[in-house]
C-alpha positions as CSV (number, residue, x, y, z in Angstrom):
1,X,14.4,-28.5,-14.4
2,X,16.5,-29.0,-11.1
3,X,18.3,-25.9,-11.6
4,X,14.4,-24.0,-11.6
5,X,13.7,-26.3,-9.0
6,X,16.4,-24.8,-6.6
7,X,15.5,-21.6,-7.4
8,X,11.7,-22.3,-6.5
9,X,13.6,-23.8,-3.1
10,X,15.6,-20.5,-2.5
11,X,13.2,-17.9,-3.3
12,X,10.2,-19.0,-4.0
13,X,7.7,-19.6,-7.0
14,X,8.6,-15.4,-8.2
15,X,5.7,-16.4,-10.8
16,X,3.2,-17.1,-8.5
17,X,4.3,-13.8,-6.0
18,X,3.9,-11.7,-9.3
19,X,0.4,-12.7,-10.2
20,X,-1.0,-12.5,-6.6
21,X,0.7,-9.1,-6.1
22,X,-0.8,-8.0,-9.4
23,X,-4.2,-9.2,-8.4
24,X,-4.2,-7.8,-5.0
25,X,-2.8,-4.7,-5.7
26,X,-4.7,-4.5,-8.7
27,X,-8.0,-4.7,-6.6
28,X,-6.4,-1.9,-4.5
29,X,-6.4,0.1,-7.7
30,X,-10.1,-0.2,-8.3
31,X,-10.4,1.8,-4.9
32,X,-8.8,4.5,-6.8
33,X,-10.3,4.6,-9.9
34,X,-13.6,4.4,-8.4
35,X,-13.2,7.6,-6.1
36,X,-11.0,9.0,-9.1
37,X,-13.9,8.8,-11.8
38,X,-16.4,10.2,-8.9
39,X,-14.0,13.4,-8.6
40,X,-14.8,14.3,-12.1
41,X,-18.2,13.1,-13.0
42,X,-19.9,14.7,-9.8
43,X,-19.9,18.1,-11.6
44,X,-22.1,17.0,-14.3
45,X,-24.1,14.2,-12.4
46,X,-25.2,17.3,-9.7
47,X,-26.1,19.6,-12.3
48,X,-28.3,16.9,-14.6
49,X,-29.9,15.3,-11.2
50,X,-30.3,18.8,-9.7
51,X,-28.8,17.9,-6.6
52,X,-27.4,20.5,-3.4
53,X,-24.1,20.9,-2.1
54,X,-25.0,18.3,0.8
55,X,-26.5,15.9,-1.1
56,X,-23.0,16.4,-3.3
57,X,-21.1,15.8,-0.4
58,X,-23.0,12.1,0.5
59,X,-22.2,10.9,-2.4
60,X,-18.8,11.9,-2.4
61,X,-18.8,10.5,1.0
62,X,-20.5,7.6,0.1
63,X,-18.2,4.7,-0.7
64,X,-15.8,5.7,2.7
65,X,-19.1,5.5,4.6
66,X,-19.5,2.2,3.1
67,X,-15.8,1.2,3.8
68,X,-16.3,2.6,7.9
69,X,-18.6,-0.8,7.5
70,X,-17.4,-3.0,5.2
71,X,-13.8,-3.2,6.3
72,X,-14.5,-4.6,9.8
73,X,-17.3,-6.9,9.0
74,X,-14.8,-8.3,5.8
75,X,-11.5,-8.3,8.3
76,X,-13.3,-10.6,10.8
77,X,-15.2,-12.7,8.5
78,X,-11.6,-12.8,6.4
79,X,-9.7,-14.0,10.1
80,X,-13.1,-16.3,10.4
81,X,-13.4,-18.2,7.3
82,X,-9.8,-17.5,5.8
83,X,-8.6,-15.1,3.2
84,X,-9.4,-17.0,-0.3
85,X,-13.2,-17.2,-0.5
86,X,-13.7,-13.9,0.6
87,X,-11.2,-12.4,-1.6
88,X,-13.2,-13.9,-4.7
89,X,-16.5,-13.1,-3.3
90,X,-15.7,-9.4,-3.0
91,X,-14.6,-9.0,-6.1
92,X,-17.6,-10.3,-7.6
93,X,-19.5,-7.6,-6.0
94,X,-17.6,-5.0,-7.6
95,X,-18.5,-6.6,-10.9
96,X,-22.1,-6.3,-10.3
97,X,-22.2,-2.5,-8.4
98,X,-19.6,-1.3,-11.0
99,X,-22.2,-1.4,-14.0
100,X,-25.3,-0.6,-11.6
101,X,-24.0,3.0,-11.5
102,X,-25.4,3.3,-15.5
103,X,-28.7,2.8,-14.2
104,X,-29.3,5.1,-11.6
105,X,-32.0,8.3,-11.9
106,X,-32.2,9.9,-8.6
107,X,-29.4,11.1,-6.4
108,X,-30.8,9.0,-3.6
109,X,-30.2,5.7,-5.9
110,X,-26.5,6.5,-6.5
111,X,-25.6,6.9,-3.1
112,X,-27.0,3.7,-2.2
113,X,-25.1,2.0,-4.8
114,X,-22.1,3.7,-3.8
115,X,-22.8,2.6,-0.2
116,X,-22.6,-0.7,-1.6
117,X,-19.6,-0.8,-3.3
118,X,-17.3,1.3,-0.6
119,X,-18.6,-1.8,1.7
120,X,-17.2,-4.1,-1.3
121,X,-14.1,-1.8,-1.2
122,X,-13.6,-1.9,2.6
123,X,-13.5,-6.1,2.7
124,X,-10.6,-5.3,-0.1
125,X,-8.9,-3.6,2.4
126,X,-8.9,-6.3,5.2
127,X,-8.4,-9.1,2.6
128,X,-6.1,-8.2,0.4
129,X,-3.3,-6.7,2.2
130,X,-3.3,-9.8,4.7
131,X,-3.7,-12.1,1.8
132,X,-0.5,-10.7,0.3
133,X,1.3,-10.3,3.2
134,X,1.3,-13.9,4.3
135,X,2.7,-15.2,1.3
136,X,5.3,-12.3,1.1
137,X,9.4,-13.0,2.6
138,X,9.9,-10.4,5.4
139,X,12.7,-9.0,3.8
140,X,10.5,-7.9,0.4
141,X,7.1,-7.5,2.4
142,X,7.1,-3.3,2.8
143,X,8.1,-2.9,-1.3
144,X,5.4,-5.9,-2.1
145,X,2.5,-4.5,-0.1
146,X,3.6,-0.7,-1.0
147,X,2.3,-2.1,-4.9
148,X,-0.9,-1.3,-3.1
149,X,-0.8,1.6,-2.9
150,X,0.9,2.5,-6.3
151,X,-1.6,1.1,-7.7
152,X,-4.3,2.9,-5.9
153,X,-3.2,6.2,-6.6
154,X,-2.1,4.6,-10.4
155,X,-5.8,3.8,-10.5
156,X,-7.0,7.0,-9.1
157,X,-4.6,8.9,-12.4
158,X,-5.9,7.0,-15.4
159,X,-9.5,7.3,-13.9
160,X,-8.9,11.3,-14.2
161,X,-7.7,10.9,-17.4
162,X,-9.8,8.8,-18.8
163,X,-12.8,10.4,-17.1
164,X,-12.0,13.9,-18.6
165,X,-11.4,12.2,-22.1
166,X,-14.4,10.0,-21.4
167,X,-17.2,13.0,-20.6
168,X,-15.2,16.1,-22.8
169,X,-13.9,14.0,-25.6
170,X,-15.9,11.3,-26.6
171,X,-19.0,12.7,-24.9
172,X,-20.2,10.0,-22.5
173,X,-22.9,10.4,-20.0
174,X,-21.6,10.5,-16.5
175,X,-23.4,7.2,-15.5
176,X,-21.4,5.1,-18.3
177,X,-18.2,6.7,-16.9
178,X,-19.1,5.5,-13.9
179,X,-19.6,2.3,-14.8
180,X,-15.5,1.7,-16.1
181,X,-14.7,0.4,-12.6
182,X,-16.9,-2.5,-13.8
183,X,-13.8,-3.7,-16.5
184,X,-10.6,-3.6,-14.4
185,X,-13.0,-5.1,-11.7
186,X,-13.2,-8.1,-14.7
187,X,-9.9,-8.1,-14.8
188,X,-9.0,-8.5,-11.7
189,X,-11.6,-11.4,-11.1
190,X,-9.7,-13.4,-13.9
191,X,-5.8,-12.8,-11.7
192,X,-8.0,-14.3,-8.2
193,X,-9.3,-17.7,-9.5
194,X,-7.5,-20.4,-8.4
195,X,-5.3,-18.5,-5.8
196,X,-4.8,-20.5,-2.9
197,X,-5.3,-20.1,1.4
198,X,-2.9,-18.1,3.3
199,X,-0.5,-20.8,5.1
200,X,0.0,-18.8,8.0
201,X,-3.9,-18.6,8.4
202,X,-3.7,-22.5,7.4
203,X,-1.8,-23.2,10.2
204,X,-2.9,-21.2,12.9
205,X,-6.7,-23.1,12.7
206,X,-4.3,-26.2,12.8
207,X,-4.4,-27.3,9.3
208,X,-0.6,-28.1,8.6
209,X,-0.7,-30.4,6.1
210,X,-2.4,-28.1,3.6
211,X,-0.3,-25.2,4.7
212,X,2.8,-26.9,3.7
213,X,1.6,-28.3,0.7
214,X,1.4,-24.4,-0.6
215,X,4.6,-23.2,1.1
216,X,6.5,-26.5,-0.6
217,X,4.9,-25.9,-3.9
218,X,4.5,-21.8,-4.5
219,X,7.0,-20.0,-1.5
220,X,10.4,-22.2,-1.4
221,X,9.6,-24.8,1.2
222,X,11.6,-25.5,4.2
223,X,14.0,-22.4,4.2
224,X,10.5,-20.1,3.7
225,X,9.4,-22.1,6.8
226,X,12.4,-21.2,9.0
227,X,12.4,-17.2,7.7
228,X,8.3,-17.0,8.4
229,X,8.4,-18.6,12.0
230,X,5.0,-20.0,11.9
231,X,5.1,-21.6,15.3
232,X,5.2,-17.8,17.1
233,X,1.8,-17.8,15.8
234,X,-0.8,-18.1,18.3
235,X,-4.5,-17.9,18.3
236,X,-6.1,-16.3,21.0
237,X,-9.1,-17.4,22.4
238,X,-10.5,-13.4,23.0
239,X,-11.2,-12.9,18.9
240,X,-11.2,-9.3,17.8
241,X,-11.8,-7.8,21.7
242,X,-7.9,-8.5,22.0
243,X,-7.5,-5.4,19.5
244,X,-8.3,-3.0,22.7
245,X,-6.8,-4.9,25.2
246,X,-4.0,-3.7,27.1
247,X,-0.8,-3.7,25.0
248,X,-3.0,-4.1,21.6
249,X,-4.7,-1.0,22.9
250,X,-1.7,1.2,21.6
251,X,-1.5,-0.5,18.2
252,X,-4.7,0.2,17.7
253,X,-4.7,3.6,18.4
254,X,-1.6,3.9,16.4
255,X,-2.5,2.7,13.5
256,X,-6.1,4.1,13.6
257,X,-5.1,7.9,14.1
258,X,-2.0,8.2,11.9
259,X,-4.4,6.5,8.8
260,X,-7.2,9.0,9.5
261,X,-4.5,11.6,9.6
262,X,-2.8,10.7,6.1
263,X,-6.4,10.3,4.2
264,X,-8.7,12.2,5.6
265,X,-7.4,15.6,3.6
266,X,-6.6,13.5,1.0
267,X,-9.7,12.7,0.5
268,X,-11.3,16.0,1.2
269,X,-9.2,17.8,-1.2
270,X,-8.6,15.3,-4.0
271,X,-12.2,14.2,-4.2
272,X,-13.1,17.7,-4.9
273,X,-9.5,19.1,-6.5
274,X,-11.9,20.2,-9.8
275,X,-14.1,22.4,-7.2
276,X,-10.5,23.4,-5.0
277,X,-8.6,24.2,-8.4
278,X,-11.7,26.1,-9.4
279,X,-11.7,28.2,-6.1
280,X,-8.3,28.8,-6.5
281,X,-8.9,30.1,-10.3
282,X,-6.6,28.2,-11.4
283,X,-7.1,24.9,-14.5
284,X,-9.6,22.9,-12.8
285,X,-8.7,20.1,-15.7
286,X,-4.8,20.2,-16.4
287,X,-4.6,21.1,-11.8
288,X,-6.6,17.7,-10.9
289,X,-4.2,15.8,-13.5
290,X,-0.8,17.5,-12.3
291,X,-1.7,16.9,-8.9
292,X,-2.4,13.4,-9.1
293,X,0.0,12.6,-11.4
294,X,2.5,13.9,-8.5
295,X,0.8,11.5,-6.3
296,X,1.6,8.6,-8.2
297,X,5.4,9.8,-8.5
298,X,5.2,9.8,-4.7
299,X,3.7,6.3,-4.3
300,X,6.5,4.7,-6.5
301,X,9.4,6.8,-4.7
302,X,7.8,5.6,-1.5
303,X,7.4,1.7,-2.6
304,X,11.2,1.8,-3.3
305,X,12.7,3.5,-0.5
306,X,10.1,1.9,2.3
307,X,13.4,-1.1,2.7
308,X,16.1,1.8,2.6
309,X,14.6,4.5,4.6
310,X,12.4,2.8,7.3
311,X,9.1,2.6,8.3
312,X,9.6,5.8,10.9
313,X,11.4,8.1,9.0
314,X,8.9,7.8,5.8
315,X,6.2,8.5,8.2
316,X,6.7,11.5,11.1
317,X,9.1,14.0,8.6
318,X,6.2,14.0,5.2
319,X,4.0,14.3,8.0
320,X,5.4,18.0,9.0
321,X,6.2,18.6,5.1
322,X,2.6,18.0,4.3
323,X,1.5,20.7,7.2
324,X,3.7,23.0,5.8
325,X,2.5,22.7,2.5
326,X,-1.0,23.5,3.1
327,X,-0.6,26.2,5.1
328,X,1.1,27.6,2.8
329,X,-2.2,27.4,0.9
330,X,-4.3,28.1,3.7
331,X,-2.3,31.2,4.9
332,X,-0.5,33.2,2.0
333,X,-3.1,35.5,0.9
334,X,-2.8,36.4,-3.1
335,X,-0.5,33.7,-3.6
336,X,0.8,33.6,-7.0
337,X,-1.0,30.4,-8.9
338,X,2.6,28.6,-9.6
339,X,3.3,28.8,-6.0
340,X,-0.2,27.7,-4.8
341,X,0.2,24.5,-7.6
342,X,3.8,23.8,-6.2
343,X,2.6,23.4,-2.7
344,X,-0.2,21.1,-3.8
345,X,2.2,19.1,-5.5
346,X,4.4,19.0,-2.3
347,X,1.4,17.9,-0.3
348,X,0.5,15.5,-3.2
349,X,3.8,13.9,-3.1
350,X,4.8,13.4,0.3
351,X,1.1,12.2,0.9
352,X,1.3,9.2,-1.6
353,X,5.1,8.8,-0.1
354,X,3.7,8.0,3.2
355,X,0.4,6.5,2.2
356,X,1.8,3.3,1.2
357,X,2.0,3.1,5.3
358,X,-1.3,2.4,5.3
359,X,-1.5,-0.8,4.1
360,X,2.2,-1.3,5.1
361,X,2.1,-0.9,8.9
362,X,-1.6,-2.8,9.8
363,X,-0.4,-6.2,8.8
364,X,2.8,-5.9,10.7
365,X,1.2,-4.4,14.1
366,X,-1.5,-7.1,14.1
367,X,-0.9,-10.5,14.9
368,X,-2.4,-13.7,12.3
369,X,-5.4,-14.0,14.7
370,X,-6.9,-11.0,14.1
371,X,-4.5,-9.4,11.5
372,X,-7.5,-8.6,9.1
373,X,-10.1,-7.8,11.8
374,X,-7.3,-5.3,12.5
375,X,-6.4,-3.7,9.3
376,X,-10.5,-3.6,9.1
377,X,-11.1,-1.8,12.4
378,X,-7.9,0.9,11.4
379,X,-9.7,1.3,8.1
380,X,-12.9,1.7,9.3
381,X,-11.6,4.3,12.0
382,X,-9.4,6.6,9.2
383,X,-12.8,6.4,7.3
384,X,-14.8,8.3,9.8
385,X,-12.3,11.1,8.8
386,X,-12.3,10.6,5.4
387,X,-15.8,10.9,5.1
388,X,-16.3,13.8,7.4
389,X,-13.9,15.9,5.7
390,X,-15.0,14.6,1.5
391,X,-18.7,15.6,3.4
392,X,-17.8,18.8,4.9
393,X,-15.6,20.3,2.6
394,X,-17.9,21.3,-0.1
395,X,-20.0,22.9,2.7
396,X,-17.1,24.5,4.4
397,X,-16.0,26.2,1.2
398,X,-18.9,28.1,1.3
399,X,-19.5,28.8,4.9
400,X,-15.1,29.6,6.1
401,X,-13.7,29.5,2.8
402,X,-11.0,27.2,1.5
403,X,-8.3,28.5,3.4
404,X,-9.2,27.5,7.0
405,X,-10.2,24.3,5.3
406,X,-6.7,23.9,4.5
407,X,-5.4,25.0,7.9
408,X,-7.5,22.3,9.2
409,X,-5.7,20.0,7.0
410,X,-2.7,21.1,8.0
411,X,-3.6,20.6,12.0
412,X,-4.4,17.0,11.1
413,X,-0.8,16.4,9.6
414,X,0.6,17.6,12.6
415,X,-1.5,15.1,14.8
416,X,-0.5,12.5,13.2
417,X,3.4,13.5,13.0
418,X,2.9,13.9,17.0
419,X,1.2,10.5,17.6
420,X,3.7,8.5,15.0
421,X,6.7,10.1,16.9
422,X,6.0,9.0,20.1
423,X,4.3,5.4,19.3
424,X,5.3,4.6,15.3
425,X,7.9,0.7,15.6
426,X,10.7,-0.2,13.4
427,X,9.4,-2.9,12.3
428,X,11.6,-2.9,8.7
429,X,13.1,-6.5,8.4
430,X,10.9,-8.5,10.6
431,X,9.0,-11.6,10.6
432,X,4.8,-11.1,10.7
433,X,5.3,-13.3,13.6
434,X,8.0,-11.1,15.6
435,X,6.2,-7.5,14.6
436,X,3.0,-9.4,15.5
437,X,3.5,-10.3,19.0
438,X,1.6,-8.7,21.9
439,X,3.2,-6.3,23.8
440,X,3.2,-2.6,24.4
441,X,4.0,-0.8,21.2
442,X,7.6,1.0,21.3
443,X,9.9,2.7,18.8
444,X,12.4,0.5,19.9
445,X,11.3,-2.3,18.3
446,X,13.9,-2.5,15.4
447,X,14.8,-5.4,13.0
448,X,17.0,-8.2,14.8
């Protein structure tokens, strides 16, 4: 018993970490398979409801139009009211949306349902990733929140799968397929109860005896105290208008452009890969799973290199491999299919590699104050991409053809590689507290 009890002292309850990792990254995953399900059932759903290429393209768009809303309104009500209740709360509603998918009948229905749920899906963003990051040591935080990420594109894989075995093999309807993301959602709801507050957000609204009741009990006590740095925590007084203020004004931008820049042909080609795969003549089945089962490869290799590599390198050089990639799709005319397949896996790969970014480099920009209004706004911002381009893709295949859609990819990569090299921190190492503090955002910053 004393023996365990040092242990709990030196690193913390590894029990409790586990099970709150799992059930925030977990809830991640349902982002994943929700989109990843769509991707194959919105073939058969358009042809049974009879719907056009636009209306196709709303509903493919409609759970990141949700997200543009929910993840704001869930990241300041999360910095508001704290991080536990709403990170039950949401969960609940994916429960309930989940299965209302089965009774849908007109295309209109569905994308109001899925407008619901992406709002769900955007208050997982905010919450989640702060939630885990608070409780998280600085030195395991990147690997710990990069689970995220895994999971998301874990949860996008088996959706695929299961989809295609769902609809081709067991002969489901499309709206019980749908309705799937209703079980891990279950799940997931099970993990979340009893979870306690975020300390750091404890003690920032000045309630230290409750803080360090959790931090002595689950995360190691006084040494966790004296790595976290709680007092560099300060709340200030301008709420969620201090995310565009100057020197928050970069960090913002940052994080905003280089997240619309990673998802946004992401999203445009993998939400559609059945109808790209297709174009390309090529497996529209065994191409979707390949593809996304490099993505997955790419999230894990990213999760355990984030500590080794940096946060810098592992975002501006997949950035320029990802351009190259497409435009190796977009521009080499008569390609041969196994070299058209082995850029998409390149672009697949390095995507997922740097994706984990995304949840990674919001909660260490932002400070405790408004760290989830933050990750919300960055979220809601890369979301306005995502759902222009999962919108306008299906439209733009028919009207320029897919390979300008790809250069245009391609052009966003190279954005974002620009805008990372000149403003992307170091912040590999640190404390929430030091990577959090309010100054003008440099490369420079580098762990002490």
């Amino acid at each position: 018993m004393a023996q365990a009890t040092k242990r709990t002292k030196e690193f913390g309850d590894r029990g409790f970490l586990r099970r709150l990792t799992l059930a925030t990254a977990w809830g991640e995953g349902l982002d994943g398979f929700d989109l990843g399900v769509l991707s194959v059932v919105l073939v058969p759903l358009s042809r049974e409801l009879g719907i056009s290429p636009v209306w196709a393209g709303l509903i493919g768009a409609s759970s990141l139009i949700g997200i543009f809303f929910g993840a704001p309104i869930g990241g300041f009500l999360t910095d508001r009211f704290g991080r536990k209740q709403l990170f039950l709360i949401d969960i609940c509603l994916f429960v309930v949306l989940g299965v209302l998918q089965a009774f849908v009948a007109e295309a209109w229905q569905l994308f109001v349902v899925r407008l619901l749920l992406g709002i769900a899906i955007g208050a997982e963003y905010s919450i989640g990733s702060s939630m885990l990051s608070e409780f998280v040591p600085a030195r395991r935080r990147g690997r710990r929140v990069s689970y995220m990420l895994v999971f998301w594109y874990g949860g996008y894989l088996v959706s695929v799968a299961a989809a295609y075995g769902l609809l081709e093999g067991l002969g489901w309807s499309w709206r019980w397929t749908l309705a799937t993301s209703a079980i891990p959602a279950l799940v997931v709801l099970g993990l979340r109860i009893g979870l306690p507050e975020s300390p750091r957000w404890l003690m920032l609204h000045g309630r230290t005896q409750d803080a360090r009741a959790i931090i002595d009990r689950y995360l190691g006590g006084d040494e966790h105290m004296a790595e976290a740095a709680y007092d560099s925590d300060v709340k200030n007084e301008a709420g969620w208008r201090q995310l565009f203020a100057p020197g928050m004004r970069s960090r913002t931008f940052f994080v905003s452009t280089f997240y619309i820049c990673v998802v946004t042909p992401y999203f445009a080609i993998f939400t559609f890969a059945p109808k790209v795969f297709e174009s390309l003549q090529l497996n529209e089945m065994a191409g979707t799973i390949f593809a996304n089962s490099i993505a997955f490869i790419g999230a894990i290799v990213g999760m355990l290199t984030i500590e080794l590599i940096g946060r810098r390198k592992q975002l501006i050089g997949p950035f320029w491999i990802m351009a190259g990639a497409l435009l190796v799709i977009g521009l080499w005319a008569g390609a041969p299919p196994m070299a058209l397949v082995g850029a998409f896996a390149v672009f697949a790969f390095f995507n997922a590699m740097t994706g984990n970014l995304t949840a990674v480099y919001p909660i260490e920009v932002f400070p405790t104050d408004v760290r989830a209004t933050g990750v919300g706004i960055a979220n809601a911002f890369s979301r306005i991409g995502a759902a222009a381009g999962t919108f306008l893709l299906p439209v733009g295949i028919q009207a320029i053809g897919l390979p300008w859609c790809m250069v245009t990819g391609a052009a966003m990569c190279v954005i974002g590689a620009t805008v990372s090299q000149l403003l992307a921190p170091e912040t590999t190492g640190k404390s929430l507290s030091h990577t959090g503090l309010v100054a003008t955002l440099s490369p420079k910053i580098a762990p002490a």
